[in-house]
TORFITOR-582050 format. One record per residue (C-alpha): residue in three letters; chain; x, y, z. Coordinates in nm, 2 decimals. Each point is the difference from the previous one (the first is absolute). Layout:
# TORFITOR-582050
ATOM  residu  chaine      c1      c2      c3
ATOM     ALA       A       X       Y       Z
...
This chain:
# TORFITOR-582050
ATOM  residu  chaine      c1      c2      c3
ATOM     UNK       A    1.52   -0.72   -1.47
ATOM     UNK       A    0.03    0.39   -0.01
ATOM     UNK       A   -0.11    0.19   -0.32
ATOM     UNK       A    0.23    0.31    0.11
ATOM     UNK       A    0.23    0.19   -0.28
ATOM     UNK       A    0.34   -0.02    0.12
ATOM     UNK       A    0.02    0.40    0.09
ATOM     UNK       A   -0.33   -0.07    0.20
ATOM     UNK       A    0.18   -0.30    0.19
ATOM     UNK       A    0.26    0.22    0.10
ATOM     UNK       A   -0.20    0.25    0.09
ATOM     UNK       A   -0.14   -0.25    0.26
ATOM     UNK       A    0.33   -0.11    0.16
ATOM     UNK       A    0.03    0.11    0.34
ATOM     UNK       A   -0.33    0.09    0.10
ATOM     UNK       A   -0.14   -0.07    0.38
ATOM     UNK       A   -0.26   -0.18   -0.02
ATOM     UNK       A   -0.24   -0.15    0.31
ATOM     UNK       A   -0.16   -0.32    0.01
ATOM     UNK       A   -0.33   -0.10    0.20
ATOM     UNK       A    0.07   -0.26    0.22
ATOM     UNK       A   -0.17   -0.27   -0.18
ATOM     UNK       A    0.27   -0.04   -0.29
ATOM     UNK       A    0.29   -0.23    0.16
ATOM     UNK       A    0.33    0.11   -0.02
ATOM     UNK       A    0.27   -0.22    0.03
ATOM     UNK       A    0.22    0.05    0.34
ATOM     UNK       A   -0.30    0.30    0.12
ATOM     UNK       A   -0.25   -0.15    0.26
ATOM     UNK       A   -0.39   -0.01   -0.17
ATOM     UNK       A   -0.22    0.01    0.21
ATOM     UNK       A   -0.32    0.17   -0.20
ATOM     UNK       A   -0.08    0.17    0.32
ATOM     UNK       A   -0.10   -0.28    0.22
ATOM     UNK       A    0.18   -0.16    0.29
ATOM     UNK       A   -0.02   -0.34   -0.09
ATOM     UNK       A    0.22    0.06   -0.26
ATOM     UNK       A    0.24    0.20    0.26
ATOM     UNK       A    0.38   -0.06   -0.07
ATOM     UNK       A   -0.05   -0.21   -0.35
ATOM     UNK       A    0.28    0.10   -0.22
ATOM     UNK       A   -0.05   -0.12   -0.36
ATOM     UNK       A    0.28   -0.18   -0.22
ATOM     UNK       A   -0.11    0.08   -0.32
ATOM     UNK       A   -0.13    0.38   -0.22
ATOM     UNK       A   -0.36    0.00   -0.04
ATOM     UNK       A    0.03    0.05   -0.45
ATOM     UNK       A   -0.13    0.40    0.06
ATOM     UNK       A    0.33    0.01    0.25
ATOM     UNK       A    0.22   -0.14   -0.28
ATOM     UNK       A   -0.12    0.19   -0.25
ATOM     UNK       A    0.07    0.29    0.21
ATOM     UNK       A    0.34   -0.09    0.06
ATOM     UNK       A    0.02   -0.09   -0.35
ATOM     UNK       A   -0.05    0.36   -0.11
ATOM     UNK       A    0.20    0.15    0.25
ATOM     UNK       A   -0.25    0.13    0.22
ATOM     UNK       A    0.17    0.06    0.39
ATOM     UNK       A   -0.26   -0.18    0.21
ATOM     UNK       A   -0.03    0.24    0.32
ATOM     UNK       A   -0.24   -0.23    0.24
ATOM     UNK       A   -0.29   -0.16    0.06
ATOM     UNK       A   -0.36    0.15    0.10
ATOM     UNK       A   -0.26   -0.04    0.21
ATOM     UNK       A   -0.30   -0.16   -0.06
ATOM     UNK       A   -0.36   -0.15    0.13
ATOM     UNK       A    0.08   -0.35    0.05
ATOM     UNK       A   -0.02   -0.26   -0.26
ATOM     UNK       A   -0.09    0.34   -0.19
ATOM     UNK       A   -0.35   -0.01    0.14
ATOM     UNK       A   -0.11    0.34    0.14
ATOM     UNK       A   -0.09    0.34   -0.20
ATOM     UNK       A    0.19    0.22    0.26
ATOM     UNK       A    0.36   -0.18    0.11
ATOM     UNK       A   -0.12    0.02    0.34
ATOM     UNK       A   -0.03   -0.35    0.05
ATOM     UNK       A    0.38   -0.04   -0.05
ATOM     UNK       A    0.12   -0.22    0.29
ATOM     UNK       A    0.30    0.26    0.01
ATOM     UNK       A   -0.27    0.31    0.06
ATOM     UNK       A   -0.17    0.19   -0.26
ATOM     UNK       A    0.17    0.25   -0.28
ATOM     UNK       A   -0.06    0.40    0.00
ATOM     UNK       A   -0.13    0.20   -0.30
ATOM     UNK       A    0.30    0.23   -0.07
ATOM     UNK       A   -0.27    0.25   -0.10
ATOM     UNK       A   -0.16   -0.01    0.36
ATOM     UNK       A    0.14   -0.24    0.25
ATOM     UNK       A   -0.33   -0.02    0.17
ATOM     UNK       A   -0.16   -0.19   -0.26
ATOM     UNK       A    0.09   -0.33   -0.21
ATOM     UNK       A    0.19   -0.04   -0.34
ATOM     UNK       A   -0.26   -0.26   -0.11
ATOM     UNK       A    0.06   -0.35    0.01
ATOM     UNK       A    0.11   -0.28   -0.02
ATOM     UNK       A    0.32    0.17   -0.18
ATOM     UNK       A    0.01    0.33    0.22
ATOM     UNK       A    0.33   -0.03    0.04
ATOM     UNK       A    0.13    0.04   -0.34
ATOM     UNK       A   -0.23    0.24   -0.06
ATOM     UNK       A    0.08    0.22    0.27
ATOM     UNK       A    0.40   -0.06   -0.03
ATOM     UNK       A   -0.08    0.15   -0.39
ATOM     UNK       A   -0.20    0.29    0.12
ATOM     UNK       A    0.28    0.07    0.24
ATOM     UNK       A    0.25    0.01   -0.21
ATOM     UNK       A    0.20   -0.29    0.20
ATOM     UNK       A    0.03   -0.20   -0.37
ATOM     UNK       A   -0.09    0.12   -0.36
ATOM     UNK       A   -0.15   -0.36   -0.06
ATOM     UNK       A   -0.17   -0.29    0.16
ATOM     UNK       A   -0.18   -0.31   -0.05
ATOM     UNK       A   -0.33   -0.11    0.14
ATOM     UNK       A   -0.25   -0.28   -0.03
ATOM     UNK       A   -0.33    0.05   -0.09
ATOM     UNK       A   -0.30   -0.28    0.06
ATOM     UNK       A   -0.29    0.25   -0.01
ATOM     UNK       A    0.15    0.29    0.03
ATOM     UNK       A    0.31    0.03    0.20
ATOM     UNK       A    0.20    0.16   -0.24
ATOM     UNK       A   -0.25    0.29   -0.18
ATOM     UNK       A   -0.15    0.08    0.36
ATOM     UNK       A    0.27    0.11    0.20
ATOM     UNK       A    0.19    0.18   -0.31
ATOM     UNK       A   -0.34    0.22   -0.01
ATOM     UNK       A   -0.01    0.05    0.37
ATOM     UNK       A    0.37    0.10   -0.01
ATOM     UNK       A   -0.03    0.23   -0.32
ATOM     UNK       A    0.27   -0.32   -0.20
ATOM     UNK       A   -0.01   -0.17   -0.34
ATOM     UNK       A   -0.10   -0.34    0.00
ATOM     UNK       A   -0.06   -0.31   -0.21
ATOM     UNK       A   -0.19   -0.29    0.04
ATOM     UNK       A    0.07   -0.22   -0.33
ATOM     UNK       A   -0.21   -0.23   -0.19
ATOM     UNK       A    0.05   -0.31    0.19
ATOM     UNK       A    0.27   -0.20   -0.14
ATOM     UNK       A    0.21    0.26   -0.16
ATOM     UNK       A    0.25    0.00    0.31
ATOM     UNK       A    0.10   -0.31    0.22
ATOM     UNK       A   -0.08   -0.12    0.32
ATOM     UNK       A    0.29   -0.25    0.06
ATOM     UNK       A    0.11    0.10    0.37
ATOM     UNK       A   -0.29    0.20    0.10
ATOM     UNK       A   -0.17   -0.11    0.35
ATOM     UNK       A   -0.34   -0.10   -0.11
ATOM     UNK       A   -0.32    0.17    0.08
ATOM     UNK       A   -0.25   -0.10   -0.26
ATOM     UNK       A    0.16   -0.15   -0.34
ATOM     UNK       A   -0.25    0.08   -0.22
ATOM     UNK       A    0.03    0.34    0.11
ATOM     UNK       A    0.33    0.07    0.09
ATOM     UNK       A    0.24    0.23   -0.26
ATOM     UNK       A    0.31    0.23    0.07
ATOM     UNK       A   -0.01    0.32   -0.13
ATOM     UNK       A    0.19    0.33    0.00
ATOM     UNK       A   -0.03    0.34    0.21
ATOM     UNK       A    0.16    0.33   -0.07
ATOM     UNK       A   -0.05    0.42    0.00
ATOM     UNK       A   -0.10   -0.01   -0.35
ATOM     UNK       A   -0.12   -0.26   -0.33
ATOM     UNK       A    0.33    0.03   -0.22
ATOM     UNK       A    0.21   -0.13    0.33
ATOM     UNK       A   -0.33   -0.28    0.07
ATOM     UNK       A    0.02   -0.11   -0.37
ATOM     UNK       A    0.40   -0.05    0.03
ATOM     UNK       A   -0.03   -0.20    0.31
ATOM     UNK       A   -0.25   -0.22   -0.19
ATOM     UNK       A    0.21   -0.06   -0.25
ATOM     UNK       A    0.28   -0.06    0.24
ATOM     UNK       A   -0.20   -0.32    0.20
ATOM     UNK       A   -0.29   -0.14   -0.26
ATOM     UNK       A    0.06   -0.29   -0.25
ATOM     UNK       A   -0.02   -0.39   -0.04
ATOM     UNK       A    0.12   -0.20    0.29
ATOM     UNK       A    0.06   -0.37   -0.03
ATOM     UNK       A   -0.08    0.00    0.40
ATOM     UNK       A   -0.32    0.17   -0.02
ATOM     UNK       A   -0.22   -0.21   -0.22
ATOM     UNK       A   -0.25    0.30   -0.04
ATOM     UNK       A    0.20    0.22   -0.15
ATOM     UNK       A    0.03    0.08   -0.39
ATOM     UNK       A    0.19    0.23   -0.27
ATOM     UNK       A   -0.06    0.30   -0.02
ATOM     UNK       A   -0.03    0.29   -0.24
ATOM     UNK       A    0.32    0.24    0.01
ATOM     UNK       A   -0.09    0.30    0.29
ATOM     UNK       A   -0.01    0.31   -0.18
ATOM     UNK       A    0.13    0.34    0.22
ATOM     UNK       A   -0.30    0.25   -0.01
ATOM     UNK       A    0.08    0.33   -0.22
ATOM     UNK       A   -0.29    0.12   -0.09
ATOM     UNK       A   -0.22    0.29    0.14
ATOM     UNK       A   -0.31   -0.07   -0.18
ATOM     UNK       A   -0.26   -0.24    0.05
ATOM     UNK       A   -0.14    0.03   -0.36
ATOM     UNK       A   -0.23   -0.33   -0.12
ATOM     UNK       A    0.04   -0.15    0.34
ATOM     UNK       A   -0.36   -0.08    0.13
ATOM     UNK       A   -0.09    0.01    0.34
ATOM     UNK       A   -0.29   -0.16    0.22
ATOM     UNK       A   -0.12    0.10    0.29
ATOM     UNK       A   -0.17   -0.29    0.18
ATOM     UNK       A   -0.30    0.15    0.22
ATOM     UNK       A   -0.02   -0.22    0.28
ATOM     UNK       A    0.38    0.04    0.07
ATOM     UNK       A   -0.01    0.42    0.00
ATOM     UNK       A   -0.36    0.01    0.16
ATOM     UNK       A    0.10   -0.26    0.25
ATOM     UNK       A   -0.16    0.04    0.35
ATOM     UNK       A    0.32    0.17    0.27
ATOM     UNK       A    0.12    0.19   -0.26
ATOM     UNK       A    0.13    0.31    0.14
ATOM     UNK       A   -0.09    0.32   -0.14
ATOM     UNK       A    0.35    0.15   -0.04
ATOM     UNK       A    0.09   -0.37   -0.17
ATOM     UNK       A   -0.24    0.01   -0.28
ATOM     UNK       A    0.03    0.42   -0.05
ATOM     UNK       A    0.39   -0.12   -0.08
ATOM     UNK       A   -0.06   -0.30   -0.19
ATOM     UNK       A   -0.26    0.19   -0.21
ATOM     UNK       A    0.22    0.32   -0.07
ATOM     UNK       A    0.26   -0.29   -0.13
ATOM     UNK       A   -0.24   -0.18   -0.26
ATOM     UNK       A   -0.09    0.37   -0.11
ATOM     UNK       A    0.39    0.06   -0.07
ATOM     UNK       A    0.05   -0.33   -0.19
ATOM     UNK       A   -0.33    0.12   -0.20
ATOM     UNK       A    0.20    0.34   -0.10
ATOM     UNK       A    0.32   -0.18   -0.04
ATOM     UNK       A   -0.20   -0.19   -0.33
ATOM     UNK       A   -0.13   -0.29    0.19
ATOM     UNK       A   -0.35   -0.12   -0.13
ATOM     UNK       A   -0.19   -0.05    0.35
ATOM     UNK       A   -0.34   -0.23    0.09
ATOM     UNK       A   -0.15   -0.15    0.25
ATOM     UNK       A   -0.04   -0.40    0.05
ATOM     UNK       A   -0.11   -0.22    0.25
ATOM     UNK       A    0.09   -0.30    0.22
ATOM     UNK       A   -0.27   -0.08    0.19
ATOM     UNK       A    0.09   -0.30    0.13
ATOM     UNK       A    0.37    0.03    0.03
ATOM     UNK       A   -0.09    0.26    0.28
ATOM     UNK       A   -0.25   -0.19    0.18
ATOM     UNK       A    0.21   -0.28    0.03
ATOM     UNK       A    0.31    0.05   -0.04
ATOM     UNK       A    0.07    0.05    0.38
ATOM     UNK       A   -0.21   -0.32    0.09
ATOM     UNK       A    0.17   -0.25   -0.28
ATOM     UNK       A    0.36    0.16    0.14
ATOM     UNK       A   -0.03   -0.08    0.32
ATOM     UNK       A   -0.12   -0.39   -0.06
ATOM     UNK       A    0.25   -0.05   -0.27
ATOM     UNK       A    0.32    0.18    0.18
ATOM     UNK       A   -0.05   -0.16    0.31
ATOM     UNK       A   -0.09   -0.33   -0.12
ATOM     UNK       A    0.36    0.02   -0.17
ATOM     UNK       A    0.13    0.13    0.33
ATOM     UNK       A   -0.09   -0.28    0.22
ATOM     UNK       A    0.17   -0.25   -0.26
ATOM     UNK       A    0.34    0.23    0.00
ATOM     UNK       A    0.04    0.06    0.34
ATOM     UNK       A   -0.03   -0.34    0.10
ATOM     UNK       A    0.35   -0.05   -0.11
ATOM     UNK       A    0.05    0.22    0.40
ATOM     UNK       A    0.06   -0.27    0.26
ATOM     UNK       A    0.31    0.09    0.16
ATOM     UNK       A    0.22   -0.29   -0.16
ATOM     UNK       A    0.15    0.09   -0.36
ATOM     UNK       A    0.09    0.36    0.10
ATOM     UNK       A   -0.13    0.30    0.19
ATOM     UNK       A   -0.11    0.07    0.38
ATOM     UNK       A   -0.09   -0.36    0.20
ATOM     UNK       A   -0.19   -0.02    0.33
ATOM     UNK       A    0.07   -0.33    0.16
ATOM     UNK       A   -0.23   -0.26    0.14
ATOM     UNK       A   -0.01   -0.33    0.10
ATOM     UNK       A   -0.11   -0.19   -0.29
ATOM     UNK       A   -0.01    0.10   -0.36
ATOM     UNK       A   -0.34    0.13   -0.04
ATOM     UNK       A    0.03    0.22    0.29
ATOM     UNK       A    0.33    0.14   -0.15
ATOM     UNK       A   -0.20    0.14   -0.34
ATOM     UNK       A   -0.27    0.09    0.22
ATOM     UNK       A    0.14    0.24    0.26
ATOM     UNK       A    0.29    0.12   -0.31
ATOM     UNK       A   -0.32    0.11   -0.23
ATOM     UNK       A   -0.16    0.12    0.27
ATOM     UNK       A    0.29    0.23    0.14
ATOM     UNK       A    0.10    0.05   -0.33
ATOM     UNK       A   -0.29    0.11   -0.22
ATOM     UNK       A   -0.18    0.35    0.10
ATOM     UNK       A   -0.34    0.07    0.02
ATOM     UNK       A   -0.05    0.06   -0.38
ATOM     UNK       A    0.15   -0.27   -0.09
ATOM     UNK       A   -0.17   -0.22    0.19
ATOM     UNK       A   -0.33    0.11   -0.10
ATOM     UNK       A    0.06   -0.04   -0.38
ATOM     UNK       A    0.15   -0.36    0.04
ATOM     UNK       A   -0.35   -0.09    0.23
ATOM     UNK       A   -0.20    0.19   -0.27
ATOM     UNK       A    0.19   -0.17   -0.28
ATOM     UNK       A   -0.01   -0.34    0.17
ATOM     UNK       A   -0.35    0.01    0.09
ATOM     UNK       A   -0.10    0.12   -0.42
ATOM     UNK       A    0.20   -0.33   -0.09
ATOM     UNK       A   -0.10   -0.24    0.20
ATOM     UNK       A   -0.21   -0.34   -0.12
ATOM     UNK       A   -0.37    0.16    0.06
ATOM     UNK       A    0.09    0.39   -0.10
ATOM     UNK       A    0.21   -0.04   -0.35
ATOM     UNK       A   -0.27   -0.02   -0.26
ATOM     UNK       A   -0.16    0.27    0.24
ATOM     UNK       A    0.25    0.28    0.10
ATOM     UNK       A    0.35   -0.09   -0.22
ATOM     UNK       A   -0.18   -0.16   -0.31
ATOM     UNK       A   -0.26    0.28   -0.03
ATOM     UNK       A    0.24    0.27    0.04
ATOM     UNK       A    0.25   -0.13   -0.30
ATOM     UNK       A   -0.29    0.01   -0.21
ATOM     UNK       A   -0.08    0.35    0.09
ATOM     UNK       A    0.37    0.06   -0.08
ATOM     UNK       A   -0.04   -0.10   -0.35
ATOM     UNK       A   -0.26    0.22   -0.04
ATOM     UNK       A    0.19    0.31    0.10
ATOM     UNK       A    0.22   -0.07   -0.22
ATOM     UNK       A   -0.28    0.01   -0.26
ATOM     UNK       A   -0.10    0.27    0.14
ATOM     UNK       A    0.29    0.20   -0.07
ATOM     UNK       A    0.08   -0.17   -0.29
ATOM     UNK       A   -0.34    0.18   -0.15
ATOM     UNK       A    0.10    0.33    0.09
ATOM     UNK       A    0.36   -0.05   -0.19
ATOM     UNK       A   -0.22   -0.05   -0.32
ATOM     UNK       A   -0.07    0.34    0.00
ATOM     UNK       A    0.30    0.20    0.23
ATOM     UNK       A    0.38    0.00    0.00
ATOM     UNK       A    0.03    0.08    0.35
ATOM     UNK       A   -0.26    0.01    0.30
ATOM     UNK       A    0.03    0.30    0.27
ATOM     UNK       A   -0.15   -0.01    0.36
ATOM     UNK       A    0.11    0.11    0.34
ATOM     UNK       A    0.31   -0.25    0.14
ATOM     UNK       A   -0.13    0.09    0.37
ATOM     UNK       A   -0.32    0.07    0.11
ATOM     UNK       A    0.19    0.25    0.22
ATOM     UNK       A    0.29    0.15    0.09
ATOM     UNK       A    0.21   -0.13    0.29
ATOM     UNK       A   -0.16   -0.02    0.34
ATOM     UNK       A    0.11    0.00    0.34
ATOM     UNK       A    0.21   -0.30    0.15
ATOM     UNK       A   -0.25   -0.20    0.20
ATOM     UNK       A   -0.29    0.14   -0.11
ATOM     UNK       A   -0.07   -0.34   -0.16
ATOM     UNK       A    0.18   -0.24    0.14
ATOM     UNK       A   -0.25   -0.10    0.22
ATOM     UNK       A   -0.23   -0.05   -0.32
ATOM     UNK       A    0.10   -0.29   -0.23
ATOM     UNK       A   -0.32    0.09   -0.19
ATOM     UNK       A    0.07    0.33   -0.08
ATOM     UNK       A    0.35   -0.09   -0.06
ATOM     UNK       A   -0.08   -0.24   -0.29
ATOM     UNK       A   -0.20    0.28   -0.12
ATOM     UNK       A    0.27    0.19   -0.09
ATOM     UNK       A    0.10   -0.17   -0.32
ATOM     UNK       A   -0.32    0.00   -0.12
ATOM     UNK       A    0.08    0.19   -0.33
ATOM     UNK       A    0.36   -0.19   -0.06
ATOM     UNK       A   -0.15   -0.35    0.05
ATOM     UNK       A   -0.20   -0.10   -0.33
ATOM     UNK       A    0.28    0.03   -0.21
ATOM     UNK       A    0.22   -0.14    0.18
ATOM     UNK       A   -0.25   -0.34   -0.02
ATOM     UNK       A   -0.01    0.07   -0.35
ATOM     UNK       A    0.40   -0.03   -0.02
ATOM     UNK       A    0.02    0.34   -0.14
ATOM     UNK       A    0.32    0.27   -0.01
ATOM     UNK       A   -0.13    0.34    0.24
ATOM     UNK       A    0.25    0.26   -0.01
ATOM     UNK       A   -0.09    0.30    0.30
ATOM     UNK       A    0.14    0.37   -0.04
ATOM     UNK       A   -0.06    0.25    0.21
ATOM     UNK       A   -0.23    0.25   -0.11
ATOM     UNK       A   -0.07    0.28    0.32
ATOM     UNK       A   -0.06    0.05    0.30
ATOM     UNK       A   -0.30   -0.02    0.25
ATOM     UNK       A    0.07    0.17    0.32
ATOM     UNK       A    0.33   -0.02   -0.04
ATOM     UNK       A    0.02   -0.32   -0.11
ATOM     UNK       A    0.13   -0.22   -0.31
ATOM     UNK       A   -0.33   -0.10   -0.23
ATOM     UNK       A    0.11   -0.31   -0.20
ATOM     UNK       A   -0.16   -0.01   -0.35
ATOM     UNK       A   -0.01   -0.43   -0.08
ATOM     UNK       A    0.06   -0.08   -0.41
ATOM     UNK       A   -0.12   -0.33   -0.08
ATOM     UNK       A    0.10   -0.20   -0.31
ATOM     UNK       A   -0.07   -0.32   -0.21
ATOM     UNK       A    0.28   -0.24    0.04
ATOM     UNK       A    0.32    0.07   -0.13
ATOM     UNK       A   -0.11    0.35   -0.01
ATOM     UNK       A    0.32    0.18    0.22
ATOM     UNK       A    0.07    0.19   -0.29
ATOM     UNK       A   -0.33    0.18   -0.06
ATOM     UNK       A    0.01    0.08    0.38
ATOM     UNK       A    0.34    0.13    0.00
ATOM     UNK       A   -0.12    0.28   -0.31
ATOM     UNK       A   -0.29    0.04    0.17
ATOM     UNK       A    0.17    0.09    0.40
ATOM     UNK       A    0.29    0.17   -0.18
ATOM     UNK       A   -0.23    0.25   -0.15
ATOM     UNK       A   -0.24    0.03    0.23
ATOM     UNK       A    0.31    0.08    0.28
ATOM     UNK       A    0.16    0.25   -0.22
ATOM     UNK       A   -0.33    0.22   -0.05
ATOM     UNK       A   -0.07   -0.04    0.38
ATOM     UNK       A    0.33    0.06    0.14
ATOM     UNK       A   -0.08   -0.19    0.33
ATOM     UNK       A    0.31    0.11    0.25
ATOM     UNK       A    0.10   -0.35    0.12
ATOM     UNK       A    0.24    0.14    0.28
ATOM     UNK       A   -0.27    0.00    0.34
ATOM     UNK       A   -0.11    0.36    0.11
ATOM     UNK       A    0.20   -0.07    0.35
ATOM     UNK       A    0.33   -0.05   -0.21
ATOM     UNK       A    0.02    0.24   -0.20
ATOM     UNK       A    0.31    0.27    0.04
């Protein structure tokens, strides 16, 4: 299942590693950040966790995490929100803040996440990390707690590509468990320094996006000039309507597949349980004790989009749209190797500054979300800094494209020589 060279494979043994609390690990309680699942202690390896084991990789801990991986900023963790090592005042990003931040810190060279829209690529770039979403498929999701299925993938985070592309390799592969997942091509370790023949595209409405900071798209833009000396033939593209509705078709779809997962939360196979007289008062009173706010308004959203007189409507329209994002990007592949864009419209803010804000919340993964409808591999690497801040710089691929992106944030890293180690840190 792992397409490591035997020197490679020991070079892997004994490696911490940190897992987001999503991935069940047999005899360590899962909760995926939300009480309802307080105290539930798995009896089986989610496949990453095996392969893990498999390779010899020390598995440190579990990390925080929004609940049921919904959030963009791991505050809405039922277990309190995560800190950004490089200002504890503000978030890591979400929903996989917490393997971001324990990266950044330093607390483990490696970690997995799981990304729906973006909750692997966002966090890495508010944190100044390495990290992979893969094509969907390429790496299982046998004994991952389920947000949205036809979204959900796990994918690697570290300080630099070389160390992301080994992890890869460590966890991706066929799985007769998941039923989505296929064979791969062998993962090839990034040496080279030039970008020579690649072809990049720049898709406007995803660098010209509206919220873009300033310091943001200075980084990104000083980045796409580099890969453009380092041999890189550079254009710009579009993806019109990937951007404008992207963020809309997400947020029908992933809820809709939300409030058919998290019905399996009543309170009598495992987990918390509030009691009650009679049955239906039982699931009633456990979900509702259970569940957080966010939570609770994606499974109303997603149960309202499915219902009898709203599918054809809401859920119906919205896979359509899907498929044409796909196209969408699809087009653009004609003519690039590689798209470029901004991972966050920003750099970390303040804890609570939108909390109070689903809206502007959601909006936060508007430039990581229409690939990730489009099932595509997004690789972020750090690229500068904005006020002190890590700028994430998001690499998107065709499917089954890892490798390209691997060349590509391998030689873009070396000519920027990002510092990974947070300014507060540093000795």
């Amino acid at each position: 299942h792992c397409y490591l060279r035997t020197v490679e494979f020991a070079a892997a043994t004994g490696i911490p590693i940190a897992l987001k609390d999503v991935i069940s690990t047999k005899g360590v309680e899962t909760t995926a950040g939300s009480r309802i699942l307080e105290g539930y202690v798995p009896v089986f390896d989610a496949t990453v966790a095996e392969r893990c084991h498999a390779a010899g990789l020390s598995v440190l801990g579990k990390t925080n995490t929004d609940e049921f991986a919904m959030g963009s900023s791991t505050e809405n963790s039922a277990y309190g929100p995560t800190h950004n090592p490089w200002d504890p005042e503000r978030v890591p990003g979400g929903s996989g803040g917490g393997t971001a931040a324990a990266v950044s810190a330093g607390l483990a060279p490696w970690g997995l996440g799981s990304d729906t829209g973006g909750s692997i690529k966002q966090p890495s770039a508010l944190c100044g990390n390495v990290g992979l979403r893969p094509t969907y498929g390429t790496v299982s999701r046998y004994g991952i707690v389920a947000f949205a299925s036809s979204l959900d993938q796990v994918g690697p985070v570290a300080r630099n590509v070389r160390d992301c592309a080994l992890l890869y390799s460590i966890i991706a592969g066929r799985d007769p468990r998941d039923s989505t997942t296929v064979d791969l091509p062998p993962v090839e370790l990034p040496v080279a320094e030039s970008l020579e023949g690649l072809r990049i595209g720049v898709p406007k409405e995803l660098n010209e996006a509206e919220g873009i900071e300033p310091g943001v798209a200075a980084a990104v833009a000083k980045a796409i000039a580099l890969a453009e000396e380092l041999g890189a033939e550079v254009g710009e593209c579009e993806l019109p309507r990937s951007v404008e509705y992207g963020l809309a078709c997400y947020y029908l779809i992933a809820p809709a597949e939300a409030s058919s997962n998290l019905a399996r939360y009543d309170g009598v196979r495992y987990g918390a349980r509030v009691d009650g007289e009679r049955y239906a008062e039982m699931v009633e009173r456990t979900r509702d004790a259970g569940f957080g706010d966010e939570p609770k308004r994606r499974i109303m959203l997603g149960t309202y989009a499915l219902s009898a007189g709203y599918f054809d409507a809401f859920y119906g329209q919205a896979q359509k749209v899907r498929t044409v994002i796909a196209r969408e990007h699809a087009a653009a592949f004609e003519r690039f190797d590689v798209l470029v864009s901004p991972t966050s419209p920003t750099v970390a803010f303040k804890l609570g500054e939108k909390a109070a804000n689903p809206l502007a919340m959601y909006l936060s993964d508007l430039l990581t979300i229409p690939s990730c409808m489009a099932g595509l591999p997004g690789l972020n690497i750090p690229c500068g800094l904005s006020e002190g801040l890590p700028v994430g710089l998001q690499l998107i691929g065709p499917q089954f494209s890892e490798n390209a992106l691997f060349r590509t944030g391998h030689a873009l890293e070396r000519a920027l020589g990002f510092d990974a180690v947070p300014t507060r840190l540093r000795t």
